[in-house]
CHARMM-style PDB file with segment names, atoms N, HN, CA, C and O in Angstrom:
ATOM      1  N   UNK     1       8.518 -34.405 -17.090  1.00  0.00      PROA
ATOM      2  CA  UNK     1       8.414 -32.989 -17.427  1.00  0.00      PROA
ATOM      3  C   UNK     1       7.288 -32.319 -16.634  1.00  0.00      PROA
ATOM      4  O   UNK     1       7.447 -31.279 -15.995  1.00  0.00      PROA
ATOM      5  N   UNK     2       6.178 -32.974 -16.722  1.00  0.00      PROA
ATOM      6  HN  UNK     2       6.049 -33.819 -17.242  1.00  0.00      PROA
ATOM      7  CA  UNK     2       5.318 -32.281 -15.808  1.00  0.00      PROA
ATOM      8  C   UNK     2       5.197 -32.255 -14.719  1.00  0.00      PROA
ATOM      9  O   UNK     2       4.671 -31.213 -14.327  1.00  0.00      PROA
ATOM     10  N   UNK     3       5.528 -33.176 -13.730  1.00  0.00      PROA
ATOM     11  HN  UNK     3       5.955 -34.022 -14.049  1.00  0.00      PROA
ATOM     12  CA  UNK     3       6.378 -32.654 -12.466  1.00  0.00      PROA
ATOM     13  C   UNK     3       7.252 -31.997 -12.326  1.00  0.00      PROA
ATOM     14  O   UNK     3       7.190 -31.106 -11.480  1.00  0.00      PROA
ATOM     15  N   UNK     4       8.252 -32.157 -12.999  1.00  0.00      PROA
ATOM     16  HN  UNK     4       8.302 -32.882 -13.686  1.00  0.00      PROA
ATOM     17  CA  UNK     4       9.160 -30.626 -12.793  1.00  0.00      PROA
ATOM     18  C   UNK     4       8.451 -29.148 -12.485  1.00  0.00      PROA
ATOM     19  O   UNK     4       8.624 -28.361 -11.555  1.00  0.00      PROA
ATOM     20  N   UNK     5       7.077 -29.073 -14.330  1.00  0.00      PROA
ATOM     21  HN  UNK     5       6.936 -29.713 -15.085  1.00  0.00      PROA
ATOM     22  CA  UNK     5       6.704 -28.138 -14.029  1.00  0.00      PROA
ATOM     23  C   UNK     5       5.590 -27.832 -12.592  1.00  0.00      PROA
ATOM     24  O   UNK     5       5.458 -26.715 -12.090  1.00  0.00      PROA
ATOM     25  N   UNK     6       5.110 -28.669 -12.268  1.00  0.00      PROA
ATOM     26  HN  UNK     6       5.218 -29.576 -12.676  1.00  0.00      PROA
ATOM     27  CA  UNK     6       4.429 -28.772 -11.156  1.00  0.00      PROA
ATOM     28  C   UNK     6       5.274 -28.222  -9.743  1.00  0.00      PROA
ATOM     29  O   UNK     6       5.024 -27.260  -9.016  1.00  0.00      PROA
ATOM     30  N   UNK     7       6.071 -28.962  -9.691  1.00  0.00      PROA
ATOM     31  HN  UNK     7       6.274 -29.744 -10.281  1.00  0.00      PROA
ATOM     32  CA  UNK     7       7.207 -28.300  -9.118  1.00  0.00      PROA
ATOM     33  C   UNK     7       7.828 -26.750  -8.315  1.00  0.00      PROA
ATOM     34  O   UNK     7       7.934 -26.089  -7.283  1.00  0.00      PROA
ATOM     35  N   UNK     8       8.131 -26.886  -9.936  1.00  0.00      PROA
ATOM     36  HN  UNK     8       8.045 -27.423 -10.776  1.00  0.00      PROA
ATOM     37  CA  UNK     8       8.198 -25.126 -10.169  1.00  0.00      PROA
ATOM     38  C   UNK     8       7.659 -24.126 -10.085  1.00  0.00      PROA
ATOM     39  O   UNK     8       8.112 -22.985  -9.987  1.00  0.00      PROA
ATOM     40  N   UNK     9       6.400 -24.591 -10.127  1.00  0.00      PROA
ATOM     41  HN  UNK     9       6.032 -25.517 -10.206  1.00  0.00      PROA
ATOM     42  CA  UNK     9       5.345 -24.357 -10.047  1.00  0.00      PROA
ATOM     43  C   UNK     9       4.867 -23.462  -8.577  1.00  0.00      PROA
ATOM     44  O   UNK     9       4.549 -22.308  -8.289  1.00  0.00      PROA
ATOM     45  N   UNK    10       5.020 -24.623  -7.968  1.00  0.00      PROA
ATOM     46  HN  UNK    10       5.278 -25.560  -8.201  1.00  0.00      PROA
ATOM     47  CA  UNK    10       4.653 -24.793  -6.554  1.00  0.00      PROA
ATOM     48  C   UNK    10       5.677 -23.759  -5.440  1.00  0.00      PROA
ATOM     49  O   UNK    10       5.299 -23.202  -4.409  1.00  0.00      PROA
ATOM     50  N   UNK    11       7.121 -23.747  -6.087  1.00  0.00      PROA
ATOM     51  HN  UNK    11       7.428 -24.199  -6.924  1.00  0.00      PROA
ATOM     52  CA  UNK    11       7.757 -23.366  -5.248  1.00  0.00      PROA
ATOM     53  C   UNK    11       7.754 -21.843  -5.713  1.00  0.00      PROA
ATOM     54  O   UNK    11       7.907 -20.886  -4.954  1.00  0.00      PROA
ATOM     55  N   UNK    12       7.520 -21.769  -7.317  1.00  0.00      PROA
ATOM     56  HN  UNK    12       7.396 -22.546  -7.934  1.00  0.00      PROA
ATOM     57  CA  UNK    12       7.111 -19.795  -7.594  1.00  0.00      PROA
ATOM     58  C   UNK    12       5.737 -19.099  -6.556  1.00  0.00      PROA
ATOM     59  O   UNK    12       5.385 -17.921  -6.492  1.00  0.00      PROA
ATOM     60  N   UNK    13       5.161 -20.310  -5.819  1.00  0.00      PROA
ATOM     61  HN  UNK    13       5.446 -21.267  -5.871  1.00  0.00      PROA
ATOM     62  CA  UNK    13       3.861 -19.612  -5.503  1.00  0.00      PROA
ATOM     63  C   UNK    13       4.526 -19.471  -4.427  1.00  0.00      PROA
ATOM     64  O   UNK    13       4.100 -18.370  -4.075  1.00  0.00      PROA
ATOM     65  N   UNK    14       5.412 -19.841  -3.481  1.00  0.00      PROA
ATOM     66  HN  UNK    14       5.758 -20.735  -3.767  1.00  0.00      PROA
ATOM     67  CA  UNK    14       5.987 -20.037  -2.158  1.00  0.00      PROA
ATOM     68  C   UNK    14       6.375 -18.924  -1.994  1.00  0.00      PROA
ATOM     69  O   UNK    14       5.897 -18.285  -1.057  1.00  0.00      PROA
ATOM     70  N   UNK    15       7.420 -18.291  -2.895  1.00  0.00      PROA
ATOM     71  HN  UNK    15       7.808 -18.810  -3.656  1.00  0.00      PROA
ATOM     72  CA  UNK    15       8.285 -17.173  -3.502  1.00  0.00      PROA
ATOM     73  C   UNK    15       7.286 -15.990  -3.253  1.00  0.00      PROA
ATOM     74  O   UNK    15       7.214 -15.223  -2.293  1.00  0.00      PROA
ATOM     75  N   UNK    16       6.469 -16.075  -4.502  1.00  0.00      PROA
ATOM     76  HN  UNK    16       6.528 -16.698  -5.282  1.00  0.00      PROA
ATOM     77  CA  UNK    16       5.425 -15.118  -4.534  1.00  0.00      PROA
ATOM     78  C   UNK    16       4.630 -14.907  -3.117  1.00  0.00      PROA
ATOM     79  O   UNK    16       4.704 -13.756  -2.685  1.00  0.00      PROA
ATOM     80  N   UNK    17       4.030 -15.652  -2.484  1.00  0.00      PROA
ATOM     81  HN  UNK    17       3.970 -16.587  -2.836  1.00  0.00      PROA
ATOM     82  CA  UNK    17       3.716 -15.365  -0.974  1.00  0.00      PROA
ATOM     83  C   UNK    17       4.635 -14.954  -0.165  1.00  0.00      PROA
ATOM     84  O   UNK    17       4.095 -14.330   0.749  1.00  0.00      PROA
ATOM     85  N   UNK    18       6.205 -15.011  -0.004  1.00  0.00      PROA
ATOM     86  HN  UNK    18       6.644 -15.517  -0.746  1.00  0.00      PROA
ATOM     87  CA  UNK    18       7.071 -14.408   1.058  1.00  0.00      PROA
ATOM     88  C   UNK    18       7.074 -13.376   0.662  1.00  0.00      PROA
ATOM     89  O   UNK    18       6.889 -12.470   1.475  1.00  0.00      PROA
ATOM     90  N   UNK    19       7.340 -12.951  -1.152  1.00  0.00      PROA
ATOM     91  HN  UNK    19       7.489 -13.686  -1.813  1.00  0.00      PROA
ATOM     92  CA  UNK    19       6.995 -11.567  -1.391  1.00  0.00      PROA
ATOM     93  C   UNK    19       6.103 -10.666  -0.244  1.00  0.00      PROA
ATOM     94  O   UNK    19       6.443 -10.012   0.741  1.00  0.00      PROA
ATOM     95  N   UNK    20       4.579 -11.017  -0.981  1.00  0.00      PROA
ATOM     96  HN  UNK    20       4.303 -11.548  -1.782  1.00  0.00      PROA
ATOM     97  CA  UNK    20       3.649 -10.394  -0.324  1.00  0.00      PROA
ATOM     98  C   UNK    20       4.376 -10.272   0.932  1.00  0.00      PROA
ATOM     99  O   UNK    20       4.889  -9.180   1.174  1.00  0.00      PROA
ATOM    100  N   UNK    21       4.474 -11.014   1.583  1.00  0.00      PROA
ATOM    101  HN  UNK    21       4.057 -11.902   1.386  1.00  0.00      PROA
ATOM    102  CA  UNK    21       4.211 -10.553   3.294  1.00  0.00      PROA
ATOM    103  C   UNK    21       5.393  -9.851   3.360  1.00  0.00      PROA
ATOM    104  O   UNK    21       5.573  -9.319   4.456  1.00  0.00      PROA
ATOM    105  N   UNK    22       6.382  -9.653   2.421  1.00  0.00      PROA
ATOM    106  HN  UNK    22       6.236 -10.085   1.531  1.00  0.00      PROA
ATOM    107  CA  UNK    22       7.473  -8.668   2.858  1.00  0.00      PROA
ATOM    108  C   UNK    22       7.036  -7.322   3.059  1.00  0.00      PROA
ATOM    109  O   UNK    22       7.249  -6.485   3.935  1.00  0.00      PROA
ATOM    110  N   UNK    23       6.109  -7.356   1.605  1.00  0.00      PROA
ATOM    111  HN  UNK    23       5.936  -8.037   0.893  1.00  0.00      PROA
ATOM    112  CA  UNK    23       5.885  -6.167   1.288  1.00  0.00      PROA
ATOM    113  C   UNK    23       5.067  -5.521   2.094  1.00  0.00      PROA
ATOM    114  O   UNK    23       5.239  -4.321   2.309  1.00  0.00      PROA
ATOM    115  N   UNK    24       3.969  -6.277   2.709  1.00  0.00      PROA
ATOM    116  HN  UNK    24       3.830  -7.252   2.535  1.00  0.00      PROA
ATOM    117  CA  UNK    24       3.059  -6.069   4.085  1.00  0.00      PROA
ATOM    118  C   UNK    24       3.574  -5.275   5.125  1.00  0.00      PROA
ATOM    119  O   UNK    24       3.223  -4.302   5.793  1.00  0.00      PROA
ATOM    120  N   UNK    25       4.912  -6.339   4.983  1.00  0.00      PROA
ATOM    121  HN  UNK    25       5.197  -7.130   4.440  1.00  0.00      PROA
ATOM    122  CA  UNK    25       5.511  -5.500   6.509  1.00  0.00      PROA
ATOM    123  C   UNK    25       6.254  -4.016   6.129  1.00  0.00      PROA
ATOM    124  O   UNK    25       6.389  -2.981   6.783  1.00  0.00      PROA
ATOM    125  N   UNK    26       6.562  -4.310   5.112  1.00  0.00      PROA
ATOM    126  HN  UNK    26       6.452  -5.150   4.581  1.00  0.00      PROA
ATOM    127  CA  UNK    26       7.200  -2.412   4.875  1.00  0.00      PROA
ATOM    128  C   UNK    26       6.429  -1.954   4.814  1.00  0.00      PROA
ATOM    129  O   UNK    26       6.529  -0.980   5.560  1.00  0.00      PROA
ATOM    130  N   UNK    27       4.982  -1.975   4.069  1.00  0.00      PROA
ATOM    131  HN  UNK    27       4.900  -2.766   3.463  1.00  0.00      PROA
ATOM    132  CA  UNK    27       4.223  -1.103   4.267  1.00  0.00      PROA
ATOM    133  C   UNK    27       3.747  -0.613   5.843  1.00  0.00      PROA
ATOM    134  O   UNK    27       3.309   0.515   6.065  1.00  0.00      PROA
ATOM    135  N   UNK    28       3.894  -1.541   6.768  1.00  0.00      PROA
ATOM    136  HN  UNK    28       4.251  -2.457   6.588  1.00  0.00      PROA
ATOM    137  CA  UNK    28       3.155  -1.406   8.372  1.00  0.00      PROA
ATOM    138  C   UNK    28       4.589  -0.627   8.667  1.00  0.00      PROA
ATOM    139  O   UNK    28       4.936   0.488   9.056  1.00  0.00      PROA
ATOM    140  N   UNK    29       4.911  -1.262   8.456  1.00  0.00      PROA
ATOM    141  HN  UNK    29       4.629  -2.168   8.139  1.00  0.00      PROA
ATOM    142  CA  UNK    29       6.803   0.180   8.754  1.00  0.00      PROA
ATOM    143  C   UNK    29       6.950   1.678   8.417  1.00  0.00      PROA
ATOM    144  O   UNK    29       7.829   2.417   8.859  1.00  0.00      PROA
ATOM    145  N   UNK    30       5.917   2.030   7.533  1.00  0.00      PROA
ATOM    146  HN  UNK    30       5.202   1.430   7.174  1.00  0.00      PROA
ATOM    147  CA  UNK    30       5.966   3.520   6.752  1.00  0.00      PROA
ATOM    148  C   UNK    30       5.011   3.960   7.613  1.00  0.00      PROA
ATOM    149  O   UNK    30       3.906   3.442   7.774  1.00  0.00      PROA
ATOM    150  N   UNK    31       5.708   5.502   8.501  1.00  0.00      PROA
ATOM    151  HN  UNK    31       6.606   5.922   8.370  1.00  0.00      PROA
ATOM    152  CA  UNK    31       5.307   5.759   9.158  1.00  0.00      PROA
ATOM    153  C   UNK    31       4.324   6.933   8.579  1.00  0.00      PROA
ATOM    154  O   UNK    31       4.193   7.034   7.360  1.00  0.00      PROA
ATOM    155  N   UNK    32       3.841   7.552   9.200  1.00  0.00      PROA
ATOM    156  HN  UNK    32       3.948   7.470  10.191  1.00  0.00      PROA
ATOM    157  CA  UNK    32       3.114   8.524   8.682  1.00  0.00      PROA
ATOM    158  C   UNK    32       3.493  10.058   8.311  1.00  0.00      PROA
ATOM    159  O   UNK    32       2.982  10.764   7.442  1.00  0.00      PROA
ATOM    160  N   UNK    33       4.566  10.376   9.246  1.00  0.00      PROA
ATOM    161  HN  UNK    33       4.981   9.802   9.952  1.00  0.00      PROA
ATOM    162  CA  UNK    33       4.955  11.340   8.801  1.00  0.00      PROA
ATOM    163  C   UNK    33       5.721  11.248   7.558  1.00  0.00      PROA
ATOM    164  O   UNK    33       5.799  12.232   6.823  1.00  0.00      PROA
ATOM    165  N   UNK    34       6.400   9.934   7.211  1.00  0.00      PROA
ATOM    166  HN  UNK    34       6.337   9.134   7.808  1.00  0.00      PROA
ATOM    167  CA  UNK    34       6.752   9.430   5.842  1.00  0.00      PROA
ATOM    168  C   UNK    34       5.686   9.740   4.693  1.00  0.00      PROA
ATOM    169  O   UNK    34       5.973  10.550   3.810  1.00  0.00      PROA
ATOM    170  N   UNK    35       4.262   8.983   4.719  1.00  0.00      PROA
ATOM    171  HN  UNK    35       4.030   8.326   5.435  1.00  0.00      PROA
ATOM    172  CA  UNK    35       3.421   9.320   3.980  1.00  0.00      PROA
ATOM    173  C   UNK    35       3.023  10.761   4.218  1.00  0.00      PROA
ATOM    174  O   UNK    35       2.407  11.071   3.199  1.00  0.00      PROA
ATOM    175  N   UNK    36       3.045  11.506   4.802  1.00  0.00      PROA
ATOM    176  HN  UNK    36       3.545  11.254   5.630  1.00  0.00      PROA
ATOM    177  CA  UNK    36       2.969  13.006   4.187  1.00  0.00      PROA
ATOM    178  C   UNK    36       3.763  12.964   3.722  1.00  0.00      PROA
ATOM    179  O   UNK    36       3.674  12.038   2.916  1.00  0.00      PROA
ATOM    180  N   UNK    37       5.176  13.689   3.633  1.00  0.00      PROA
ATOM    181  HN  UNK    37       5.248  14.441   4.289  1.00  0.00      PROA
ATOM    182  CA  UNK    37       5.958  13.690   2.721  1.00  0.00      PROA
ATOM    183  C   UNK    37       6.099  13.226   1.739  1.00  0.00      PROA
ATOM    184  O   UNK    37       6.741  13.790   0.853  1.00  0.00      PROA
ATOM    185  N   UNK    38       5.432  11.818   1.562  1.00  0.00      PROA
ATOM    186  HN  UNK    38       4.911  11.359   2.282  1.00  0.00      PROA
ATOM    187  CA  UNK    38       5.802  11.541   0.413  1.00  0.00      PROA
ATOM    188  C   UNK    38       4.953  12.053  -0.285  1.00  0.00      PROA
ATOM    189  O   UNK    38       5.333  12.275  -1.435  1.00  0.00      PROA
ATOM    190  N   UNK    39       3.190  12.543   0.123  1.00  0.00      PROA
ATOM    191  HN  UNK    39       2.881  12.362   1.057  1.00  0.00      PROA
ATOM    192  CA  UNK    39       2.267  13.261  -0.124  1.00  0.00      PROA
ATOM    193  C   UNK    39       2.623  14.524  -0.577  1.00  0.00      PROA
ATOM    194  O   UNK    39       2.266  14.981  -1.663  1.00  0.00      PROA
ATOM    195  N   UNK    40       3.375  15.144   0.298  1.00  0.00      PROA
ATOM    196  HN  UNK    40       3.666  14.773   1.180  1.00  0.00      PROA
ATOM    197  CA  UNK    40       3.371  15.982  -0.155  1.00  0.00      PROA
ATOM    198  C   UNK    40       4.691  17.068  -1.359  1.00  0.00      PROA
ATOM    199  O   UNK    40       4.547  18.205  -1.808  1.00  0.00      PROA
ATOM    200  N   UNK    41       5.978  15.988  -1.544  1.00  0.00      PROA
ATOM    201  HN  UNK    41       6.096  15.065  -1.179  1.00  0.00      PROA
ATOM    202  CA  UNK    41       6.881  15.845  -2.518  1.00  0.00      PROA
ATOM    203  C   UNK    41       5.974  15.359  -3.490  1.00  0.00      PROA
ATOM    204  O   UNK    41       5.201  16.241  -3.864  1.00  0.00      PROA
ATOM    205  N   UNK    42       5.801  14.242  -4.035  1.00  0.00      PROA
ATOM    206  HN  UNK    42       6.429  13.525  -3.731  1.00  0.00      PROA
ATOM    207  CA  UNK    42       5.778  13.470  -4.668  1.00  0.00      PROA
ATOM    208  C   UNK    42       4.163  13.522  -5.712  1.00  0.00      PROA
ATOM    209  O   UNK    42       3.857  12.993  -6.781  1.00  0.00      PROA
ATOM    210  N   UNK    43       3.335  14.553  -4.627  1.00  0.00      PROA
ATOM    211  HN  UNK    43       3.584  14.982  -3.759  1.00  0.00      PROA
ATOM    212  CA  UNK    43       1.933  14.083  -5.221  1.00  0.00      PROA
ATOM    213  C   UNK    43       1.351  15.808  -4.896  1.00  0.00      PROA
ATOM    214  O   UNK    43       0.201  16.205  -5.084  1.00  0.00      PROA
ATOM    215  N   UNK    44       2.277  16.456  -4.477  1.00  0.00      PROA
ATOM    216  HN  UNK    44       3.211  16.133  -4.325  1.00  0.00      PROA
ATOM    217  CA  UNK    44       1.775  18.126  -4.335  1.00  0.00      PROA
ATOM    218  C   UNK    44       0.802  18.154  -4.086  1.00  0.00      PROA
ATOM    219  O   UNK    44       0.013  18.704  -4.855  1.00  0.00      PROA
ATOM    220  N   UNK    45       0.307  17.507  -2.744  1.00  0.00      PROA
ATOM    221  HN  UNK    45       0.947  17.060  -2.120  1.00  0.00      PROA
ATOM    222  CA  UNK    45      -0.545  17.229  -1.936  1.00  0.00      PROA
ATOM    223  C   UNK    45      -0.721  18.195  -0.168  1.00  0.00      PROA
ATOM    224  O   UNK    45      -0.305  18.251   0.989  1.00  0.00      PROA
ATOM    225  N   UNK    46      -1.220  18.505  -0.696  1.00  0.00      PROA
ATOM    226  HN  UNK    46      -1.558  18.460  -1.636  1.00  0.00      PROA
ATOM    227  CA  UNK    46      -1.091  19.350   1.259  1.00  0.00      PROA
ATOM    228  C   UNK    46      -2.635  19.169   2.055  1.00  0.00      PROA
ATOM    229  O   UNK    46      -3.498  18.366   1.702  1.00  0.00      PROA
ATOM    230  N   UNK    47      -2.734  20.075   3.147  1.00  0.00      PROA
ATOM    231  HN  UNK    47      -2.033  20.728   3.434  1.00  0.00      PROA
ATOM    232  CA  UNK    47      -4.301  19.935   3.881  1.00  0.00      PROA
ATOM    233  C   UNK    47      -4.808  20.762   3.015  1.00  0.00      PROA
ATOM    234  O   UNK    47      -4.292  21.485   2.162  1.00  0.00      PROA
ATOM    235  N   UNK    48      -6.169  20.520   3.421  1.00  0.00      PROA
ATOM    236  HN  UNK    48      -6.589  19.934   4.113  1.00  0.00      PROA
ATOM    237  CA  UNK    48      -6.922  21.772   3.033  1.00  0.00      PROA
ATOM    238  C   UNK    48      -7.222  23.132   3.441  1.00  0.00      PROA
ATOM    239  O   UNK    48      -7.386  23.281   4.652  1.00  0.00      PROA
ATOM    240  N   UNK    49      -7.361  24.439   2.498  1.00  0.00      PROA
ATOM    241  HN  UNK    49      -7.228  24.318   1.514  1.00  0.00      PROA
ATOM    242  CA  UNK    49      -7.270  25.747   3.596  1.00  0.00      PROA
ATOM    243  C   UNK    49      -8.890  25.560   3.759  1.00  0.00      PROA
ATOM    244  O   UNK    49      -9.507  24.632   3.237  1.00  0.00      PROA
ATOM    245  N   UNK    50      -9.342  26.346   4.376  1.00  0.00      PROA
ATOM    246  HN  UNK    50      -8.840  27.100   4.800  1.00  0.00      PROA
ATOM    247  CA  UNK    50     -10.884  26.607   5.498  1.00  0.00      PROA
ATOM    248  C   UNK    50     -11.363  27.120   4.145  1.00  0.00      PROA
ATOM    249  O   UNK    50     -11.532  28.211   4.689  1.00  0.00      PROA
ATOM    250  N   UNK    51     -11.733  27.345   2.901  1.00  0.00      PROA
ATOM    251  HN  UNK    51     -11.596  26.459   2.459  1.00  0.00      PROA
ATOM    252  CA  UNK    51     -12.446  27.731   2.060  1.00  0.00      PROA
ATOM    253  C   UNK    51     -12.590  26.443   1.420  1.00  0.00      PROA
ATOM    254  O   UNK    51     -13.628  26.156   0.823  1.00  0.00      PROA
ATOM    255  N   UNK    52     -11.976  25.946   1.475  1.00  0.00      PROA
ATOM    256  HN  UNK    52     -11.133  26.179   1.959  1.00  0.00      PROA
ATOM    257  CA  UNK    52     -11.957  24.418   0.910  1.00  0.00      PROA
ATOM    258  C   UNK    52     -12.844  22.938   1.515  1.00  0.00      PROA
ATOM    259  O   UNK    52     -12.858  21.840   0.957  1.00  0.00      PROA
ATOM    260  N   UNK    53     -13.359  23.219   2.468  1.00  0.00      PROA
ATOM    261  HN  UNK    53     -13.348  24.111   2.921  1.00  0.00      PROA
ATOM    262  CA  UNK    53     -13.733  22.223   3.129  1.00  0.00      PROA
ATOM    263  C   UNK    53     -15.267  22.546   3.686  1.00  0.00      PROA
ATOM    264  O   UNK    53     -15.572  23.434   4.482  1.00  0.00      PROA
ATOM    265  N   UNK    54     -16.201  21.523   3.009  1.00  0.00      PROA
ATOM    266  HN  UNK    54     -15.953  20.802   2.362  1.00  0.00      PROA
ATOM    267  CA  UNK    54     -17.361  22.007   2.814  1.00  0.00      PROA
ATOM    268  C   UNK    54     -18.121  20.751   3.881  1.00  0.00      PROA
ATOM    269  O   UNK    54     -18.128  19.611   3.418  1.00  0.00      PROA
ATOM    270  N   UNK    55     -18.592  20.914   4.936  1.00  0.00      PROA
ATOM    271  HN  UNK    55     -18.586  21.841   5.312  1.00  0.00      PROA
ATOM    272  CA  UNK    55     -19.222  20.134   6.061  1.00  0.00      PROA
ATOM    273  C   UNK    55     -20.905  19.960   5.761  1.00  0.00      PROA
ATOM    274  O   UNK    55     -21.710  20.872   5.578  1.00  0.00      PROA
ATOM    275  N   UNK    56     -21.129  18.686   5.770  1.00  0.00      PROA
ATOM    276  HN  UNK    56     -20.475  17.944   5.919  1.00  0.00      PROA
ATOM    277  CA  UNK    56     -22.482  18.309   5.037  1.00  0.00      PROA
ATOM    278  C   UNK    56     -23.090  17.274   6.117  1.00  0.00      PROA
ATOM    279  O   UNK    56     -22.515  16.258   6.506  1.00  0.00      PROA
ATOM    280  N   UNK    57     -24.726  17.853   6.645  1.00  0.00      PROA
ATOM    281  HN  UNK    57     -25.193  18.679   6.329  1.00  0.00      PROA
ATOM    282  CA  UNK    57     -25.575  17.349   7.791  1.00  0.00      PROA
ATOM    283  C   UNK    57     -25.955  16.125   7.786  1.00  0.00      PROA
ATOM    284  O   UNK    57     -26.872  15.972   6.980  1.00  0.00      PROA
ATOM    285  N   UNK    58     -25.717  15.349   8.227  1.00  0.00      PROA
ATOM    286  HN  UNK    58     -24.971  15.473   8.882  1.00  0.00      PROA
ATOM    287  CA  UNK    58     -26.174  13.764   7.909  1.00  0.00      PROA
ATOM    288  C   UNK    58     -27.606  13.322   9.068  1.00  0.00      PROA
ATOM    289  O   UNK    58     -27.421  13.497  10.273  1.00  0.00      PROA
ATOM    290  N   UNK    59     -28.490  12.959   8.748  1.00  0.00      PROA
ATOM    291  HN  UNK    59     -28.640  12.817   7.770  1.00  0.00      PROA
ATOM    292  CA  UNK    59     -29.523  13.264   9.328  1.00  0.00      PROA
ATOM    293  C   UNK    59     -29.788  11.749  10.039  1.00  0.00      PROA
ATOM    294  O   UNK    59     -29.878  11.080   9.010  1.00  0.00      PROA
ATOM    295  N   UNK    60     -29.960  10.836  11.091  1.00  0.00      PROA
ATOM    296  HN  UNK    60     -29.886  11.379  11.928  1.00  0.00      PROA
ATOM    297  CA  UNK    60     -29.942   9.831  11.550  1.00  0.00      PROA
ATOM    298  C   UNK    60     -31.009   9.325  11.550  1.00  0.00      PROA
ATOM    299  OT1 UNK    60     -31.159   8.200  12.027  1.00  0.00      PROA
TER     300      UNK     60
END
């Protein structure tokens, strides 16, 4: 029994890692003009207008 579960074990983690890297790669596939859109459908997201954007001196 406990090899089986060992097993099973072993080969859900296999699974679970091809996942990930699937998902890796669709994400490197979504292009950007995709993520605006989806930004901006999905999350009523746009740029900012020029009253909006406040530029702050960083001193070195």
């Amino acid at each position: 029994m406990k090899y089986d579960i060992y097993y099973l074990q072993k080969d859900l983690r296999k699974k679970e890692i091809v996942l990930e890297e699937l998902k890796a790669k669709e994400t490197e596939k979504t292009s950007i003009k995709e993520i605006e859109l989806k930004a901006k459908e999905l999350l009523n997201m746009d740029y900012p207008k020029d009253g909006q954007i406040k530029y702050i001196d960083v001193d070195n």
